[in-house]
C-alpha positions in Angstrom: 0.0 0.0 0.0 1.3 3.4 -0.9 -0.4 6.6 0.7 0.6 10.7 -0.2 -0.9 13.5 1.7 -0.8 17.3 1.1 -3.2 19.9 2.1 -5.8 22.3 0.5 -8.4 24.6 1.0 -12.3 24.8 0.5 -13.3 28.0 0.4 -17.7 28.3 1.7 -18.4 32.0 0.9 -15.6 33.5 2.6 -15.2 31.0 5.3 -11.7 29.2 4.6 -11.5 24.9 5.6 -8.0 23.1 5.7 -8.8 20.1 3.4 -6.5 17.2 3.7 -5.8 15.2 0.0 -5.0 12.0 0.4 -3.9 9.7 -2.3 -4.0 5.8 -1.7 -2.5 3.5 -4.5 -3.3 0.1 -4.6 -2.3 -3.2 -6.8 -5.0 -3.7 -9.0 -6.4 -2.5 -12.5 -5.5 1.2 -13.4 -8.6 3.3 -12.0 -8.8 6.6 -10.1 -11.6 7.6 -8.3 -12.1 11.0 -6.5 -14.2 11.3 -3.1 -14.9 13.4 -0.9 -18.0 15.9 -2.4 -16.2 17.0 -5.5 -18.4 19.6 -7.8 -18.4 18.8 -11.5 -15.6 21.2 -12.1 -13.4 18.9 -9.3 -14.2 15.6 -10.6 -12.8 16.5 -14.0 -9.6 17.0 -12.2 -8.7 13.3 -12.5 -8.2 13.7 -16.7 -6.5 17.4 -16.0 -4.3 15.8 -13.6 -3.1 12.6 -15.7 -2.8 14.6 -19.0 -0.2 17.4 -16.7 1.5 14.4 -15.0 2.2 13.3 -18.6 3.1 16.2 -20.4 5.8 17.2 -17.1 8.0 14.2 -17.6 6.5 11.9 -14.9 5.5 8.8 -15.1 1.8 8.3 -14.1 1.3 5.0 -11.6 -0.4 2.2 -13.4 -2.4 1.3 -10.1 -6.0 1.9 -8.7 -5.6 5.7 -7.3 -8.4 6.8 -4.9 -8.1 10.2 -4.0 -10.1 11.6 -1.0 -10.1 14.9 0.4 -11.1 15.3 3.9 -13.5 16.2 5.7 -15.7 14.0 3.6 -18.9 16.1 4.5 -17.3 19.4 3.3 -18.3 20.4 -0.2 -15.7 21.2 -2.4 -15.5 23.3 -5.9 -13.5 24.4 -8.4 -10.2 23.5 -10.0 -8.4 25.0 -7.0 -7.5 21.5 -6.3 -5.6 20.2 -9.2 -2.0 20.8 -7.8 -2.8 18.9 -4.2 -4.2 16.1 -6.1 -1.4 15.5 -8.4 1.3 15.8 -5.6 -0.5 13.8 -3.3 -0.4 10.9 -6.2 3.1 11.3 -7.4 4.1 11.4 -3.4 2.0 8.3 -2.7 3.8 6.6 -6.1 7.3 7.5 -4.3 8.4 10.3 -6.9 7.7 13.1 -4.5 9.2 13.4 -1.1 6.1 12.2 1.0 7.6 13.9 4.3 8.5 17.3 2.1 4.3 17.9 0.8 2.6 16.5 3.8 2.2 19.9 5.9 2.7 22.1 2.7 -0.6 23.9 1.1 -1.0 23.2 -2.2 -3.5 25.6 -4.3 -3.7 25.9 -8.5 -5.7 24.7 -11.8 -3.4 22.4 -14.0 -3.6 22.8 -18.0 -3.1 20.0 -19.8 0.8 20.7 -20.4 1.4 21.1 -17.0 1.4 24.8 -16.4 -0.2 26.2 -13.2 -3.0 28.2 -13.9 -4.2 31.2 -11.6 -7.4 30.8 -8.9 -9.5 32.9 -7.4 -10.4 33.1 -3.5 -6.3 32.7 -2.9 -6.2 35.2 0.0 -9.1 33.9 2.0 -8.0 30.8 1.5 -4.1 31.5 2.2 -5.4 33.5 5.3 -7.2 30.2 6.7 -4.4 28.2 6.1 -2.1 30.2 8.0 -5.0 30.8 11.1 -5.0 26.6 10.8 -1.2 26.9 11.6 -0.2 25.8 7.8 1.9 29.0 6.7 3.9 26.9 3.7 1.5 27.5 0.3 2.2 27.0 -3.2 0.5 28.7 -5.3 0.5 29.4 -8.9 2.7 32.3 -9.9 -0.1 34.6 -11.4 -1.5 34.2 -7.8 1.6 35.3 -5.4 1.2 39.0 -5.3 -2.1 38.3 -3.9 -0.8 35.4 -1.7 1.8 37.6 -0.6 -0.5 40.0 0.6 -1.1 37.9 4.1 0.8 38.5 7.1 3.2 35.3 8.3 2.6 33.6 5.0 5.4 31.8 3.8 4.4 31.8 -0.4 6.2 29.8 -3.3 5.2 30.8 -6.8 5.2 28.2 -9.5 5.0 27.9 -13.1 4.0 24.6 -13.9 3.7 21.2 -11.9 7.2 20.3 -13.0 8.6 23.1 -11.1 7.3 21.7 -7.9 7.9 18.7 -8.2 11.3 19.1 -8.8 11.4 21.3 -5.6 9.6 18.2 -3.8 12.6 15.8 -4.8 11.6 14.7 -8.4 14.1 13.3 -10.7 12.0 15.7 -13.4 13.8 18.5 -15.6 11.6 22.0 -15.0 11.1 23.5 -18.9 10.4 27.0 -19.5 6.9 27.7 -20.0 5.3 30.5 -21.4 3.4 32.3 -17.8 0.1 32.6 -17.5 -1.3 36.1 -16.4 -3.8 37.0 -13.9 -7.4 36.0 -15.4 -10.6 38.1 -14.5 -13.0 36.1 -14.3 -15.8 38.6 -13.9 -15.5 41.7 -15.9 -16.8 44.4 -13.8 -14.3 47.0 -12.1 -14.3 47.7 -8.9 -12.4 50.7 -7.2 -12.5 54.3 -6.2 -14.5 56.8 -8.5 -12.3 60.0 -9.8 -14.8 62.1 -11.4 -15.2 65.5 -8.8 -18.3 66.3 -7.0 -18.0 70.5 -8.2 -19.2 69.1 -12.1 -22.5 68.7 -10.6 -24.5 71.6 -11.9 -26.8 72.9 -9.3 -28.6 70.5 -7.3 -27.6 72.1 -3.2 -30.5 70.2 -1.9 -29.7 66.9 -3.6 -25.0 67.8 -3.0 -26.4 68.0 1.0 -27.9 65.2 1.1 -25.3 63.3 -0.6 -22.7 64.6 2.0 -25.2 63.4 4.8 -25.4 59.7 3.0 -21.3 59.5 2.6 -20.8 60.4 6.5 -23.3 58.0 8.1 -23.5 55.5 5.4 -26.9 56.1 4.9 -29.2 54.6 2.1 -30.7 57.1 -0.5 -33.2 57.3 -2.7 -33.4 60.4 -5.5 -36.0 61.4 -7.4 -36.0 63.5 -10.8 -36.7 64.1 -14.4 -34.5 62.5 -17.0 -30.8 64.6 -17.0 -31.3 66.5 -14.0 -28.0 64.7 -12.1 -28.9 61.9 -10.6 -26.2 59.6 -12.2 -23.5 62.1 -12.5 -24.5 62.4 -8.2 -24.3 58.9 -7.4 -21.0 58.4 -9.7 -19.4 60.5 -6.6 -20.7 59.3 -4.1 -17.6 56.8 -3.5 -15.4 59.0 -3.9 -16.5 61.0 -0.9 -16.2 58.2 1.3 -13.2 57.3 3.8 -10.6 55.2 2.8 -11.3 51.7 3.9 -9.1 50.2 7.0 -6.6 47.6 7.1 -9.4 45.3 8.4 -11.8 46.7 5.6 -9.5 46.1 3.1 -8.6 42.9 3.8 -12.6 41.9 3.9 -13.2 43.5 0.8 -10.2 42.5 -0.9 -11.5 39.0 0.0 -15.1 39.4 -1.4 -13.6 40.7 -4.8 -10.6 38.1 -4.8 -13.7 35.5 -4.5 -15.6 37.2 -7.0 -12.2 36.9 -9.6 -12.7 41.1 -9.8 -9.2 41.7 -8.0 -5.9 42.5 -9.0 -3.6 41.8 -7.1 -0.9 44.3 -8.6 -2.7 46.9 -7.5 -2.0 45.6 -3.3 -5.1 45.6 -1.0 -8.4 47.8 -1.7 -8.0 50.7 -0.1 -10.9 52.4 -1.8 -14.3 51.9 -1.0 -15.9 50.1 -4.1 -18.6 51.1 -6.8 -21.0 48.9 -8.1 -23.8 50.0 -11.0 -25.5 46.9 -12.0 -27.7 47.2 -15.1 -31.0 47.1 -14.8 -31.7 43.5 -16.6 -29.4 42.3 -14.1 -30.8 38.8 -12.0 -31.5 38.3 -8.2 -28.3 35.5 -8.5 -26.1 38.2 -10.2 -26.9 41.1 -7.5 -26.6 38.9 -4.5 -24.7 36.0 -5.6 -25.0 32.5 -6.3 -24.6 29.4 -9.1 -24.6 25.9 -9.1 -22.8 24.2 -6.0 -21.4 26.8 -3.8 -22.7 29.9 -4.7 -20.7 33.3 -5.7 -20.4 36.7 -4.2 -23.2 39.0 -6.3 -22.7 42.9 -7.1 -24.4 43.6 -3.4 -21.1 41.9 -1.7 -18.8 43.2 -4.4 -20.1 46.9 -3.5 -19.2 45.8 0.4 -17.9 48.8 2.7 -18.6 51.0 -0.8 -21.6 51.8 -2.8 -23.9 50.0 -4.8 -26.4 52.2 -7.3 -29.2 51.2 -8.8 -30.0 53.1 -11.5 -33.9 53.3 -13.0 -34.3 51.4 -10.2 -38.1 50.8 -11.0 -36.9 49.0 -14.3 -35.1 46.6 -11.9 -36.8 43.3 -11.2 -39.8 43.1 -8.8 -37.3 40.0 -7.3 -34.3 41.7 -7.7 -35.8 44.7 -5.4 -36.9 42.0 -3.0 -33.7 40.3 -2.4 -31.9 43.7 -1.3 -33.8 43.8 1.8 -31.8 40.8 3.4 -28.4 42.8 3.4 -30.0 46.2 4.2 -31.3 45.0 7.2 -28.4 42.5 8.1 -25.6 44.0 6.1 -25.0 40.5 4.5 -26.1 37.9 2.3 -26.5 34.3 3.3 -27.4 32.0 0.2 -28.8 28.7 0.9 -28.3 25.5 -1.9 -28.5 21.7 -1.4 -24.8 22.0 -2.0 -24.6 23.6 1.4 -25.4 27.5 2.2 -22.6 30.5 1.7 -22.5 33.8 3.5 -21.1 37.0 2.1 -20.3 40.8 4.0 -22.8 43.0 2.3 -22.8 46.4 4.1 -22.8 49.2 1.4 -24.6 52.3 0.9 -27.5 52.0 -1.2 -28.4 54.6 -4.0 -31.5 54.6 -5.6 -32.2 56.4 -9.1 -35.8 57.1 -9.9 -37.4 58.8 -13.0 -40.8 60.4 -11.6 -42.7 58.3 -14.3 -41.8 56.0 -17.1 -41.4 58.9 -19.6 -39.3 61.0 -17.3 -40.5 64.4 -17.8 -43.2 64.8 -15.1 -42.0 67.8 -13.9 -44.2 70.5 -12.0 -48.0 69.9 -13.0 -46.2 67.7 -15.8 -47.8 69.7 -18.6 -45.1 67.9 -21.0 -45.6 64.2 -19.5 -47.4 61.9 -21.5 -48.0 59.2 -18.8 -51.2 58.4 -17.2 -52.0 58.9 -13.2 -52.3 55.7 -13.2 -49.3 54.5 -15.0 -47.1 56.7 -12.9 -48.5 55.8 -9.9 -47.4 51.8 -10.8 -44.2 53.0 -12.3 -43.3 54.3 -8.8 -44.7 51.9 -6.8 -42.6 49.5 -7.8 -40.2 50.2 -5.4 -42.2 48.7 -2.7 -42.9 50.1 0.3 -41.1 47.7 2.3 -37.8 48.6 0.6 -38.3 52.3 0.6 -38.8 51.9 4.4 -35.1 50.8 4.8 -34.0 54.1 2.8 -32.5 57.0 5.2 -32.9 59.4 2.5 -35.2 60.4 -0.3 -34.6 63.2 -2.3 -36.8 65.1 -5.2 -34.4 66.7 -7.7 -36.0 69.0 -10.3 -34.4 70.5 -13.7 -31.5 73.0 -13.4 -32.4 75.7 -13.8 -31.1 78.4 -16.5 -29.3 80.4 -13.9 -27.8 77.7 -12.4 -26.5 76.9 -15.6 -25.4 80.4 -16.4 -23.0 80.5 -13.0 -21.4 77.3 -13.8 -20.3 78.6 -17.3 -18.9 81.7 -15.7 -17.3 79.6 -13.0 -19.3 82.0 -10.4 -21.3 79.2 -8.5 -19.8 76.2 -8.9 -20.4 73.7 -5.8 -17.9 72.5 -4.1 -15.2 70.1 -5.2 -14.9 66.1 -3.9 -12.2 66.7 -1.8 -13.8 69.6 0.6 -16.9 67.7 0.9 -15.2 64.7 1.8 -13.1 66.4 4.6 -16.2 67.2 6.0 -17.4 63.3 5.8 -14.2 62.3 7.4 -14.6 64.6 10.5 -18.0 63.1 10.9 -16.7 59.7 11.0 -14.3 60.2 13.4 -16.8 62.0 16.0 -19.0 58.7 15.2 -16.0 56.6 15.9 -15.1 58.1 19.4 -18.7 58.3 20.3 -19.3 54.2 19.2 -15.7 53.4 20.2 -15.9 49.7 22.2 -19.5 48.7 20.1 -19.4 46.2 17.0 -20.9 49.5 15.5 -18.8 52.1 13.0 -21.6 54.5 11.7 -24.4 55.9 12.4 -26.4 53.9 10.2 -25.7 50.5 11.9 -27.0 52.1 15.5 -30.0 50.2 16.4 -32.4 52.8 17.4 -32.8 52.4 21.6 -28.8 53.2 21.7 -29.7 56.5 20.2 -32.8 57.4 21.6 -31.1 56.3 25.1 -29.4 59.0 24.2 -31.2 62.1 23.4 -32.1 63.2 26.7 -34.7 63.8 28.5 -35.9 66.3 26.0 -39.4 66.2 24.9 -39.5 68.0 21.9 -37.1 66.0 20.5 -39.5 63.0 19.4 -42.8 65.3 19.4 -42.5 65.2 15.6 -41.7 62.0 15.1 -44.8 61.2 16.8 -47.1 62.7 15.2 -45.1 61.6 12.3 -46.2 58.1 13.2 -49.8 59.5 13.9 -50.2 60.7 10.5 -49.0 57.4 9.3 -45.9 59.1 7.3 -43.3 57.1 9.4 -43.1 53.5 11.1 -41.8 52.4 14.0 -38.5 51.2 12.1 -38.4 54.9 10.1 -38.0 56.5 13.4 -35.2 54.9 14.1 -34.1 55.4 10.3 -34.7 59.2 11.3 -32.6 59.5 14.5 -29.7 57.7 12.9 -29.7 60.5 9.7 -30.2 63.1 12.6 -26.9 62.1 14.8 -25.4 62.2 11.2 -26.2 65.9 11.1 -24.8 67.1 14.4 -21.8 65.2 13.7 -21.8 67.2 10.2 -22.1 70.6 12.3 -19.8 69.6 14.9 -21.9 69.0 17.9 -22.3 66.5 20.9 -26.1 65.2 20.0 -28.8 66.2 17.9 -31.4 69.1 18.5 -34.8 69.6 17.3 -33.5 71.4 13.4 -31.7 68.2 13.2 -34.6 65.9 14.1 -37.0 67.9 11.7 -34.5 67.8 8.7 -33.5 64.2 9.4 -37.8 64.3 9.3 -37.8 66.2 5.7 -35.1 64.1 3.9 -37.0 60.8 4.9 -40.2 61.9 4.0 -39.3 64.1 1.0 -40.7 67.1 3.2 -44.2 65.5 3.4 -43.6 64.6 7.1 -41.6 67.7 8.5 -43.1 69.8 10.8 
């Protein structure tokens, strides 16, 4: 009996497992077998494996090979696994230094001539490896920078299975091969946005609230005729934003590595990221999924950043739907037979809205051509479950000519990205003294009794939100919505807690003025 062992790693969502390969070759007929919950991509690795054994100069073991990768209850995807699976055989057929691969991590796709191809979800799986106690990876050389990247790893890139196995104590010559580059395997780009906040033409009311949305990370929704901003606004909306953490940028970095959006020449995210999904987009596509184990969707992409939904009444009914999971939660947990995957999903939400489906109802909307009817179902929906999990909502109307005039002349431009976003920092710091020692980091994660614990004995503090709830314009959960966007604006203006003004406009940009007082 001959046995070889190495180790892997399974990557569930973002959740790392240290997966032992082992390889047992036995006297009988040629066969090789594969257990152990392999996906369809994995159980092909048995004809990737033999054909890169081949064309690297090895001989492949004429014996029955079983190959199981342990924990046998664990599901396991992708071609991640190639490279442990074809060390573990050579070591269990004696060409590889059994003692040399046993506590080594192997990760990488083999092609058919024996050339390591790059993988996605290396640093979460690198990271768990090394939090197992298994800092010794291999990985493909298209994936070391991002290896690299984790503290107390010790990394060794490789071209092609040749090369390691003549590191492991094969009798194997290592050609040259032609490298294989860094693959994307999802096209989107993720990363900070450059355009500047002062090319938005008018629009105070709309800039404001915008600035309150970047500092306590609030959802919002904006409503307006066709070209009065609303894009160009939410394109800069990232840009106002902190930089992310070390933590932060490790998590998101992670997301996006798992997503195949990251490039790892670049180093960790440091920017906040900027998804705009089109509006055809699927419910699997915005918050993940796929066969087997599912994949991190535009909502986790967008995590710590911003995710804008533009038309967002062309969107899916289920699309809509499946947004209120992370809003609430700030993550996405997807469930298949295959077993169920969770993914960080806290982002600031930006909704885009025309007024109706023609987008010119403007005013009395002398120049609209839709019906009451139609624009009352156009609007509607965005239900009014999800619009109750929106901080902000925001009516923008057309620029007007003099607004236009000033921006020509250079007179009244607004103000650039980087003054607003000084601001945005400032608040985030008084929020981060104020919720230092709570899992919380902005206002918009406070659950409400924190806040409201501490108002103060002050009255006429809620009296408008009650009658607010009287009238029926706010539930129970908008209150809270409504105290968090109000500790956003004393933090703006520099003071300890919110007053009354900062209640009632916290009241006005929920309600789009319908509920101030």
């Amino acid at each position: 009996m001959a046995l070889g062992r190495t180790l892997a790693v399974a990557l569930v969502g973002l959740s790392g497992h240290v997966v032992e390969v082992e390889a047992h070759l036995a006297p009988s007929l040629p066969a090789f077998s594969l257990v152990g919950l392999p996906d369809a991509a994995l159980g092909e690795a048995r004809d990737r494996v033999r054909a890169a054994v081949a064309s690297s100069g090895l001989a492949w073991p004429n014996r029955r090979i079983t190959v199981n990768l342990t924990p046998a209850t664990l599901p396991k995807s992708g071609s991640g696994f190639d490279l442990a699976i074809a060390v573990a055989t050579l070591a269990g057929a004696g060409l590889l230094d059994a003692s040399v691969v046993r506590g080594v991590v192997h990760l990488g796709e083999l092609g058919l001539d024996g050339r390591l191809r790059p993988v996605r979800g290396v640093l979460p799986a690198v990271a768990a490896a090394v939090a197992a106690g298994h800092p010794r990876v291999v990985v493909p050389a298209a994936n070391a920078r991002e290896a690299e990247l984790v503290p107390g790893a010790h990394v060794t890139a490789a071209h092609s299975l040749a090369e390691v196995a003549r590191r492991c104590g094969a009798d194997v010559e290592a050609p040259d091969v032609a490298p294989v580059g860094a693959v994307h395997l999802d096209g989107s780009v993720a990363g900070g946005i450059v355009a500047d906040l002062a090319d938005v033409v008018g629009q105070e009311d709309a800039r404001a609230a915008l600035e309150v949305a970047a500092a306590g990370a609030h959802h919002i929704l904006m409503v307006g005729p066709a070209g009065c901003g609303k894009t160009m606004l939410a394109a800069r909306l990232a840009g106002l934003l902190p930089d992310l953490t070390e933590a932060e940028a490790v998590e998101v970095t992670a997301v996006h590595s798992v997503a195949g959006t990251f490039d790892a020449d670049t180093g960790l995210m440091r920017r906040p990221p900027f998804e705009d999904p089109h509006h055809t987009a699927t419910p699997a596509s915005i918050v993940g999924g796929g066969s087997g184990v599912p994949r991190p969707g535009a909502a986790s992409r967008a995590h710590r950043g911003v995710l804008f939904l533009d038309e967002a009444p062309e969107f899916a009914n289920a699309v809509l739907q499946t947004l209120r999971q992370p809003l609430e939660h700030g993550e996405v947990v997807i469930h298949r037979a295959a077993g169920a995957a969770r993914y960080p999903a806290q982002f600031v939400l930006v909704l885009a809205a025309n007024p109706c489906p023609c987008g010119r109802y403007v005013g009395k909307g002398l120049d609209c051509t839709c019906t009451p009817d139609r624009r009352r179902r156009y609007l509607t929906k965005m239900s009014g479950p999800l619009l109750d999990r929106v901080d902000l909502q925001v009516e923008l109307h057309p620029v007007s000519r003099g607004a236009l005039a000033r921006s020509v002349h250079a007179t009244g431009s607004g103000e650039s990205t980087a003054t607003v976003a000084a601001r945005v920092r400032a608040a985030r710091h008084s929020q981060a003294e104020r919720l230092a020692g709570t899992p919380w980091r902005t206002n918009a994660e406070v659950p409400g009794r924190w806040l409201r614990d501490r108002l103060g004995p002050d009255r006429a503090l809620s009296a408008d939100l009650e009658r607010a709830i009287d009238r029926g314009t706010l539930s129970l959960r908008g209150v809270d919505r409504v105290l968090r966007v109000a500790w956003t604006l004393a933090d703006l203006a520099g003071r300890a807690a919110p007053g009354r003004p900062d209640v009632g406009q916290a009241l006005a940009l929920r309600t789009r003025g319908q509920g101030a007082t």
